[in-house]
DRENTORKOL-3810 file (N, C-alpha, C; in nm, 4 decimals):
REM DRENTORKOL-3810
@n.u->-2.0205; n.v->-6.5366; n.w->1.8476; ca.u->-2.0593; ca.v->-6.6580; ca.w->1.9147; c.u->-2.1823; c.v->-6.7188; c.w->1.8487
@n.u->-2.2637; n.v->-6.6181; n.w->1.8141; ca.u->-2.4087; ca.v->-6.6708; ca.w->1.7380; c.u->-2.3481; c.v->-6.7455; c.w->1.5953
@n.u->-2.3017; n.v->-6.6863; n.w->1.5363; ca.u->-2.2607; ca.v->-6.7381; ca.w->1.4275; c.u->-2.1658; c.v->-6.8937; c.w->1.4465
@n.u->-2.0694; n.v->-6.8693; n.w->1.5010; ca.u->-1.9957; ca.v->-7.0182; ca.w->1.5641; c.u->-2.1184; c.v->-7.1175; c.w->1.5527
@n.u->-2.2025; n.v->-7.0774; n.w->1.6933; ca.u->-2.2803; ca.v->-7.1831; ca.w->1.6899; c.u->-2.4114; c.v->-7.2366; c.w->1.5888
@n.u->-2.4053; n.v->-7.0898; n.w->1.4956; ca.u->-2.5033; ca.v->-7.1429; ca.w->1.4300; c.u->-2.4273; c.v->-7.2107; c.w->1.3181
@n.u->-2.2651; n.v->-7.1895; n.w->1.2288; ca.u->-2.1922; ca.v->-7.2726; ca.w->1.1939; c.u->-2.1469; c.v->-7.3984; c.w->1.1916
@n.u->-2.1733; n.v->-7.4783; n.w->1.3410; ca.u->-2.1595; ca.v->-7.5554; ca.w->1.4087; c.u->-2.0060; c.v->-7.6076; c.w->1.4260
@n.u->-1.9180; n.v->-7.4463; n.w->1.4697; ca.u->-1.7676; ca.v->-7.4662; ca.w->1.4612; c.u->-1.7850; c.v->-7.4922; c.w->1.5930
@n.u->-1.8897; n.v->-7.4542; n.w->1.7132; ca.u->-1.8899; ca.v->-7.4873; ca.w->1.8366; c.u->-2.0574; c.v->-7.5038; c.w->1.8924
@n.u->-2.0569; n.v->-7.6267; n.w->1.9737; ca.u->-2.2114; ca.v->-7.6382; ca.w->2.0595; c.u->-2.1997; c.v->-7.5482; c.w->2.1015
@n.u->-2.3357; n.v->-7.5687; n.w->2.1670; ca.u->-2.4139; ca.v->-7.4770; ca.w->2.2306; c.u->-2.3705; c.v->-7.5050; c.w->2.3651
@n.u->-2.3553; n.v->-7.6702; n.w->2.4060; ca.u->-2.3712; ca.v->-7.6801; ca.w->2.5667; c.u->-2.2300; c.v->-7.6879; c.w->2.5897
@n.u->-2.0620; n.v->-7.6801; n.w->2.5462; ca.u->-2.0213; ca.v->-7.6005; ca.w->2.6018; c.u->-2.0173; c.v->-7.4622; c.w->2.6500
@n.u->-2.0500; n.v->-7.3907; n.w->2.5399; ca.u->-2.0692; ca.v->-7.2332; ca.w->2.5490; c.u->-2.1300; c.v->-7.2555; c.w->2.6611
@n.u->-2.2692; n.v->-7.2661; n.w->2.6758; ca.u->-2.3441; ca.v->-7.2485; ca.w->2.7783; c.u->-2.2612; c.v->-7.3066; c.w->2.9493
@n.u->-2.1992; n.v->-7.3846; n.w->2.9541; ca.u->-2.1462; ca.v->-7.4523; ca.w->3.0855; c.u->-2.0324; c.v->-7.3301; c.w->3.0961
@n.u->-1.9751; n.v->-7.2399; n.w->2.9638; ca.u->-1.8908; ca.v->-7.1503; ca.w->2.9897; c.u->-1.9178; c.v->-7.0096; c.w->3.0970
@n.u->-2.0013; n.v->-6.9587; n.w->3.0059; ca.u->-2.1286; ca.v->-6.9113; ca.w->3.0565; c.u->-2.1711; c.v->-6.9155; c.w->3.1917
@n.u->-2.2226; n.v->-7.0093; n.w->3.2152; ca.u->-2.2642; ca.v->-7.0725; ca.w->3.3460; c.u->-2.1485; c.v->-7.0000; c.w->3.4781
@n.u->-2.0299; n.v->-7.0083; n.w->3.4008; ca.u->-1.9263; ca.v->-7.0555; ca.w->3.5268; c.u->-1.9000; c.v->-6.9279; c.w->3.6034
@n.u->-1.9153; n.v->-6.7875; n.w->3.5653; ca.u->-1.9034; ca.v->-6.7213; ca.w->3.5602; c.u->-1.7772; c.v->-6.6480; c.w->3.6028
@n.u->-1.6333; n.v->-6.7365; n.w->3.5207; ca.u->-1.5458; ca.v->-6.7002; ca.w->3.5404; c.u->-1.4921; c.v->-6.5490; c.w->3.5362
@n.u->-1.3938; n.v->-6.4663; n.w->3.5926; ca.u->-1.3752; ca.v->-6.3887; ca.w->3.5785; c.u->-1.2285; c.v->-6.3742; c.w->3.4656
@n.u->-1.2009; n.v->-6.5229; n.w->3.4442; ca.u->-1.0723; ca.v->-6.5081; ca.w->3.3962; c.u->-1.1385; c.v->-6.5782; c.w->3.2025
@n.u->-1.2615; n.v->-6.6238; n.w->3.1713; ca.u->-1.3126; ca.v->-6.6399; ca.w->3.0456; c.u->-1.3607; c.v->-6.4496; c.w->3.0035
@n.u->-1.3101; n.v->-6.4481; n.w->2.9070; ca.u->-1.3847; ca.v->-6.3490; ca.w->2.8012; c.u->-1.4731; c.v->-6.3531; c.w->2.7753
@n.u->-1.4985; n.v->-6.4551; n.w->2.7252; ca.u->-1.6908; ca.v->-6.4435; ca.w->2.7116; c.u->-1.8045; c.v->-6.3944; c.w->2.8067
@n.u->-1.7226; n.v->-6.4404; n.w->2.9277; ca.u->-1.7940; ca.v->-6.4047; ca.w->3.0015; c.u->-1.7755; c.v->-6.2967; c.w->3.0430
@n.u->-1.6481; n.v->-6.1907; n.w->3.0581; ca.u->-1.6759; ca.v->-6.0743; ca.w->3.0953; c.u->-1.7124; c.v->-5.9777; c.w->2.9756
@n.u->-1.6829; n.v->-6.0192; n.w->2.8456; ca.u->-1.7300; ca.v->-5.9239; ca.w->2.7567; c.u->-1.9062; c.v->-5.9262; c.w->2.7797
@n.u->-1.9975; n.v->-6.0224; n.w->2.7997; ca.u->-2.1455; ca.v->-6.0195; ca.w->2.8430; c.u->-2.1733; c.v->-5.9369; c.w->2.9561
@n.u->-2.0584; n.v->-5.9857; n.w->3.0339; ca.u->-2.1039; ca.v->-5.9340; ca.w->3.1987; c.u->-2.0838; c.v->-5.7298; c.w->3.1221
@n.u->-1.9868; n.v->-5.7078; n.w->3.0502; ca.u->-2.0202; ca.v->-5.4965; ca.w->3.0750; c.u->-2.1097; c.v->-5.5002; c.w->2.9930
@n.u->-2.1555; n.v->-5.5991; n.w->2.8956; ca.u->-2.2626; ca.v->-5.5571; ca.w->2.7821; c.u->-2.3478; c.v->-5.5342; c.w->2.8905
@n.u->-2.3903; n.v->-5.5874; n.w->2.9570; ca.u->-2.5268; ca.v->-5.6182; ca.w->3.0457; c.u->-2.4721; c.v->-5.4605; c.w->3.1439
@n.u->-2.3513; n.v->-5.4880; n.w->3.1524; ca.u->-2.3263; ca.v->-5.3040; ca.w->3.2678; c.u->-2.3558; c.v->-5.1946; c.w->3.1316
@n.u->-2.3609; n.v->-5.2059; n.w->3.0353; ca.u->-2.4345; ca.v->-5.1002; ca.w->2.9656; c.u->-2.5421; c.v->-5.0820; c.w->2.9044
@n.u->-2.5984; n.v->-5.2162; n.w->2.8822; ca.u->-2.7431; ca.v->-5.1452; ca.w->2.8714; c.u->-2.8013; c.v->-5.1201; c.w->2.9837
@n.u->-2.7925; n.v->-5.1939; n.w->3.1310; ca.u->-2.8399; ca.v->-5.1509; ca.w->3.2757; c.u->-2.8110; c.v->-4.9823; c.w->3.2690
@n.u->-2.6740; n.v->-4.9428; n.w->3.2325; ca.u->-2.6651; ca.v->-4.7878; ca.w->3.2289; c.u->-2.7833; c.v->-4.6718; c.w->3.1096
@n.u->-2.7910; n.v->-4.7557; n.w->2.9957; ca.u->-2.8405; ca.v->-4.6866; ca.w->2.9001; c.u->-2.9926; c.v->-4.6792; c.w->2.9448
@n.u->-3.0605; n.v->-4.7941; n.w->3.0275; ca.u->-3.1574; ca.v->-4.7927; ca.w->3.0631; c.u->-3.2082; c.v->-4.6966; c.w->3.1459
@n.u->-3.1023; n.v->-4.6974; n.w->3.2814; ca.u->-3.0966; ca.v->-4.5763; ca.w->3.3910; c.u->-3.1540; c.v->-4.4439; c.w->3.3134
@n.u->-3.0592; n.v->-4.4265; n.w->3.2007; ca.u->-3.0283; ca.v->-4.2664; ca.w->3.1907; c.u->-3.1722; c.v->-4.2516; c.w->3.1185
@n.u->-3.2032; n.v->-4.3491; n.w->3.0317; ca.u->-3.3303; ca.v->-4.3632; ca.w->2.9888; c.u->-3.4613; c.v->-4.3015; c.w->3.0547
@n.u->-3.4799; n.v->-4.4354; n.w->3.1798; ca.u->-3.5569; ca.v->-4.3751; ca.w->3.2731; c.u->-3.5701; c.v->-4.2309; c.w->3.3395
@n.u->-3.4765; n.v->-4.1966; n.w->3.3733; ca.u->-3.4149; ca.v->-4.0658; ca.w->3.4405; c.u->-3.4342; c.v->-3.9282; c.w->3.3765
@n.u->-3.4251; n.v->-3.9338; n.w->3.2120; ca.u->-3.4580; ca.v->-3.8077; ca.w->3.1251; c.u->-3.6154; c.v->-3.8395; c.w->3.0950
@n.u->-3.6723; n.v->-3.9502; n.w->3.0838; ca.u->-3.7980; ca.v->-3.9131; ca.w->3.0335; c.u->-3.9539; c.v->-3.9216; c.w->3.1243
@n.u->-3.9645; n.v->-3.8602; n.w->3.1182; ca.u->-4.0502; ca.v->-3.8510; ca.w->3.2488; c.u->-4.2228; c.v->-3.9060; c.w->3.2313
@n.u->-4.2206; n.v->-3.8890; n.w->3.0789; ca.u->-4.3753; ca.v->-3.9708; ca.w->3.0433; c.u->-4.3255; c.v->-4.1534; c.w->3.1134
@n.u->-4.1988; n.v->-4.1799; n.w->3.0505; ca.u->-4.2100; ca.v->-4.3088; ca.w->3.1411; c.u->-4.1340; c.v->-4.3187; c.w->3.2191
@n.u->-4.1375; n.v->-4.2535; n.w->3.2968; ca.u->-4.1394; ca.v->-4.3136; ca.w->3.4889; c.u->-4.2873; c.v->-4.2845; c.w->3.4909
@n.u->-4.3461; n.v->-4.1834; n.w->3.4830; ca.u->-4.5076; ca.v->-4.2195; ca.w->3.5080; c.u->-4.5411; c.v->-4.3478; c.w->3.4770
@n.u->-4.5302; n.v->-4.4588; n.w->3.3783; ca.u->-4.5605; ca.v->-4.5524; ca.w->3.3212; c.u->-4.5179; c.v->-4.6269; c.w->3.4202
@n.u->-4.4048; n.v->-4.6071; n.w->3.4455; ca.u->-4.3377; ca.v->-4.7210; ca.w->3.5161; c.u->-4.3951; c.v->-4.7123; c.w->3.6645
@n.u->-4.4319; n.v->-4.5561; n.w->3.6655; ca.u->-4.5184; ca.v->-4.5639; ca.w->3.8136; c.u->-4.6842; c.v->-4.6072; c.w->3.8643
@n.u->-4.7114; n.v->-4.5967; n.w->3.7368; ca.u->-4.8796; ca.v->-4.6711; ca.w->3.7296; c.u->-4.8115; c.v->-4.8072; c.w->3.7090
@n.u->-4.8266; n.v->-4.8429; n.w->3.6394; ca.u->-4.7630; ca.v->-5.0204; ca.w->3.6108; c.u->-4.7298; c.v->-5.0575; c.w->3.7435
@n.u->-4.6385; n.v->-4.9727; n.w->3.8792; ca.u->-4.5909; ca.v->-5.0624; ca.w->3.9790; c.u->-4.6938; c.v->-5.0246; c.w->4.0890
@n.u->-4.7635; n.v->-4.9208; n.w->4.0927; ca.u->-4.8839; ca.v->-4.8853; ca.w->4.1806; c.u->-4.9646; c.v->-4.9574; c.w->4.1630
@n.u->-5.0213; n.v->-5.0278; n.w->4.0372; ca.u->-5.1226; ca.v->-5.1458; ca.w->3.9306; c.u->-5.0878; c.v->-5.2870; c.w->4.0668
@n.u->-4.9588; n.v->-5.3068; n.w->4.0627; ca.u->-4.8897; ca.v->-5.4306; ca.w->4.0880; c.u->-4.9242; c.v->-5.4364; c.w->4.2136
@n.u->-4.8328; n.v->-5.3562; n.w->4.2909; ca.u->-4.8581; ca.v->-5.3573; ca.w->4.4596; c.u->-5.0001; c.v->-5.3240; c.w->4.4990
@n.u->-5.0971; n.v->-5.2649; n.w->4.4196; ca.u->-5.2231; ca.v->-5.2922; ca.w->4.4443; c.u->-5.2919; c.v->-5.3997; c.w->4.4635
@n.u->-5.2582; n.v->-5.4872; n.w->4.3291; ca.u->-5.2981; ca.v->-5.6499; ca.w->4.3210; c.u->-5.2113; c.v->-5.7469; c.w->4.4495
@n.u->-5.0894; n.v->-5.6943; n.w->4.4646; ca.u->-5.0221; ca.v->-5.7892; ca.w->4.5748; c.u->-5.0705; c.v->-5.7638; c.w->4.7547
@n.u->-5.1498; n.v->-5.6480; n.w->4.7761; ca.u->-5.1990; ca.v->-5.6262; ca.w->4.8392; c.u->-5.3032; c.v->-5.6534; c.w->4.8771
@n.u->-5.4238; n.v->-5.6386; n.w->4.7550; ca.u->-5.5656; ca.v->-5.7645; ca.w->4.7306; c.u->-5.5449; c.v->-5.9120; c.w->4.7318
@n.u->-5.4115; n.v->-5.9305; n.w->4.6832; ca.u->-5.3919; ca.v->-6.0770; ca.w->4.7223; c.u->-5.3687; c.v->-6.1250; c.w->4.8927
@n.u->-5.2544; n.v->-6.0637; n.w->4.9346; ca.u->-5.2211; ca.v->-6.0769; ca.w->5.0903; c.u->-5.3769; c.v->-6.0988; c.w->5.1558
@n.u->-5.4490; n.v->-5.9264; n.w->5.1291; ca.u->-5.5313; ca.v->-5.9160; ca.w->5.2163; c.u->-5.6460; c.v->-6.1326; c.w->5.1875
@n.u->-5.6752; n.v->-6.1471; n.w->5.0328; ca.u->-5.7340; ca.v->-6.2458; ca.w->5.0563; c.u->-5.6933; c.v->-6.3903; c.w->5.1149
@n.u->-5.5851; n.v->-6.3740; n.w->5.0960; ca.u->-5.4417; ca.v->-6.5071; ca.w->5.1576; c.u->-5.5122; c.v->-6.4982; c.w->5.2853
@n.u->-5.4955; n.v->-6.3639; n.w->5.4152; ca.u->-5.5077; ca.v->-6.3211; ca.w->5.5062; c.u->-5.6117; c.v->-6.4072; c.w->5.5289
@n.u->-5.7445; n.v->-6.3603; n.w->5.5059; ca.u->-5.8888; ca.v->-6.4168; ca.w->5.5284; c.u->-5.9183; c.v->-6.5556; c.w->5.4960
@n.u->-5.7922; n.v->-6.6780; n.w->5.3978; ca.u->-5.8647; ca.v->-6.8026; ca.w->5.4039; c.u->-5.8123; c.v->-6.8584; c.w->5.5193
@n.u->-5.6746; n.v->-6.7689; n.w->5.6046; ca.u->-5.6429; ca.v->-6.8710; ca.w->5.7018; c.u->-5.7398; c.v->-6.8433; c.w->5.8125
@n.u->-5.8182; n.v->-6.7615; n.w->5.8107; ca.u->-5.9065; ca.v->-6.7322; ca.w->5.9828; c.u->-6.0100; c.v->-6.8530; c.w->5.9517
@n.u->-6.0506; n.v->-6.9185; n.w->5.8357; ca.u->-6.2013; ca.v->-7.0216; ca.w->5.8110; c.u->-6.1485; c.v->-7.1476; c.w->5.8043
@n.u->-6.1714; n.v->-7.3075; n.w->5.8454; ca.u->-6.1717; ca.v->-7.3643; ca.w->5.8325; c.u->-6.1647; c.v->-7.4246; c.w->5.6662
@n.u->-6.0382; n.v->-7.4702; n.w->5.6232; ca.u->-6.0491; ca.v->-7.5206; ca.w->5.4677; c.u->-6.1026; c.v->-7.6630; c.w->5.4617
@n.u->-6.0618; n.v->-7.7094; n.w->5.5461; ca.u->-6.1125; ca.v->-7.9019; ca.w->5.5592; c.u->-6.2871; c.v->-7.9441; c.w->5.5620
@n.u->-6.2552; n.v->-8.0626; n.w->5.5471; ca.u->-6.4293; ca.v->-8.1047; ca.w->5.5726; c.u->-6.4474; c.v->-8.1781; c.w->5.6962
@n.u->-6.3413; n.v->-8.1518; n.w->5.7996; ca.u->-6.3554; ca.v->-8.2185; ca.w->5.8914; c.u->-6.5074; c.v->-8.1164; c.w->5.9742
@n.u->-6.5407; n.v->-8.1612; n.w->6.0836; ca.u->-6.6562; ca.v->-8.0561; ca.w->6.1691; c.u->-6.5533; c.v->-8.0508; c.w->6.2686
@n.u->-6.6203; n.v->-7.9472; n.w->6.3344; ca.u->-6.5432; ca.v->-7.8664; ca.w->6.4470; c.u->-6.4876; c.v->-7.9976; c.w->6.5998
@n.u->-6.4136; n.v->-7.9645; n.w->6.6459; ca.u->-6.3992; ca.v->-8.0830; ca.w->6.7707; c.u->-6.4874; c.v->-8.1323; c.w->6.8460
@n.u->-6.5612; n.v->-8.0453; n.w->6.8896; ca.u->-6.6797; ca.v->-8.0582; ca.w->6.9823; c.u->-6.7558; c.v->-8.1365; c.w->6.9209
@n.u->-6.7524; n.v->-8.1626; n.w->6.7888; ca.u->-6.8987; ca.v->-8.2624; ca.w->6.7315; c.u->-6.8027; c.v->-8.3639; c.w->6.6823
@n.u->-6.6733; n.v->-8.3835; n.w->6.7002; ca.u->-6.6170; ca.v->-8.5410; ca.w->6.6883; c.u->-6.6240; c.v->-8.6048; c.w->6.7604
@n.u->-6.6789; n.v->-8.7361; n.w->6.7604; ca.u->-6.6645; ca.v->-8.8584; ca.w->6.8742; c.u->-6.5695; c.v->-8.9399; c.w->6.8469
@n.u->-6.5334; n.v->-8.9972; n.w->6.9417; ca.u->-6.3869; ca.v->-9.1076; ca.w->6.9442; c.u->-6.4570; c.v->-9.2446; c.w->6.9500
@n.u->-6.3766; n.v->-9.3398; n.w->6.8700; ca.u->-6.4328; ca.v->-9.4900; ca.w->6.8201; c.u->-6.3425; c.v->-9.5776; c.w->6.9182
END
């Protein structure tokens, strides 16, 4: 397909609308769709035998949900304060 299109025996933006459609009855598209079911597998088994990285992969996501947690918590605290420049009700008067 790379070659086709880099040949220019076929665009790009059919391929791609092919692609897109995610027919089950185009080839293209299911020959991508098991590529993608085997490296997802090769990856698994990957993960699974080596154990220096799942540690990696377990600092890296402990790293993450740490930061998404420092975030919440600060999200949390701008809604309790006033963000506006209005003053509080009690010191508005009506015109």
């Amino acid at each position: 397909m790379t070659v086709s299109v880099r040949e220019g025996a076929i665009s790009s933006t059919p391929l791609l609308k092919r692609l897109r459609s995610g027919s089950h009855k185009n080839a293209a598209c299911t020959a991508f769709r098991e590529v993608g079911r085997v490296i997802r597998t090769v990856q698994l088994l990957r993960y699974l035998s080596d154990a220096p990285l799942r540690g990696r992969v377990t600092a890296a996501t402990n790293k993450v949900e740490a930061f998404n947690g420092f975030s919440d918590w600060v999200r949390f605290g701008r809604r309790s304060k006033t963000t506006g420049s209005l003053p509080p009700a009690s010191a508005r008067t009506r015109f």
